[in-house]
N, C-alpha and C positions, 0 to 999 in steps of 0.2 A: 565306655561304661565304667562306673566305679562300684565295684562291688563290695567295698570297706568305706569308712568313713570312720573318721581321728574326730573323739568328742571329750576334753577334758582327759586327755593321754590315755583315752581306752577305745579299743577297734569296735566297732559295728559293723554286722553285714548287713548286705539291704534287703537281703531276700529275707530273713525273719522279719524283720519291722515293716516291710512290708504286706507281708500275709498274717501281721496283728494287725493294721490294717485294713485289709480285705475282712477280715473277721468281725472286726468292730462297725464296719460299713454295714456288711452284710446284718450283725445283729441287729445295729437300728433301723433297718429295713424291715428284719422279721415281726422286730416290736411294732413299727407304725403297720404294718398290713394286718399283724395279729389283732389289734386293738379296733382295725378298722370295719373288722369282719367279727368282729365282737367277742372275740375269744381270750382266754387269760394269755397274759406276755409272759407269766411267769415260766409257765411250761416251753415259748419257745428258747427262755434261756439256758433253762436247764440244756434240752436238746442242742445247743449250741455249746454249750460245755461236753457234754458226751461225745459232740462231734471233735471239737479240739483236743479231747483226750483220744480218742479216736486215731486223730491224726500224727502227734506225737510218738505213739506205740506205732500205727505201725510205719510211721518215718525212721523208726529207730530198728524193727524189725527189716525193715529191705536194708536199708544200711550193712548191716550185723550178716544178711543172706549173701550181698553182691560184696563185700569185704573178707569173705568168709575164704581162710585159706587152708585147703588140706594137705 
């Protein structure tokens, strides 16, 4: 498995660009089911952004827990 990838002399991991991915999939999903069932899209992007900040905060807080030296 490659967990890095060289693009124009700068690293990438795959697990972030991955899970923008999952994210981006998952929201044009919420958009065509919300639209489908006749309710605004716009609210599920909001909630899709809450949920990404969401996940950010507390990816950085277990970080920050399981790093934590006394």
């Amino acid at each position: 498995m490659f967990p890095y990838f060289t693009l124009f002399g700068k690293m990438f991991g795959l697990y972030p660009i991955m899970a923008l991915v999952g994210a981006f999939v998952a929201g044009i999903f919420l958009c065509r089911e919300l639209r489908r069932v006749g309710q605004n899209d716009n609210d599920g992007i909001v909630f899709l952004l809450w949920s990404a900040l969401g996940v950010f905060v507390g990816g950085a807080l277990l970080y920050a827990i399981t790093q934590y030296r006394a």
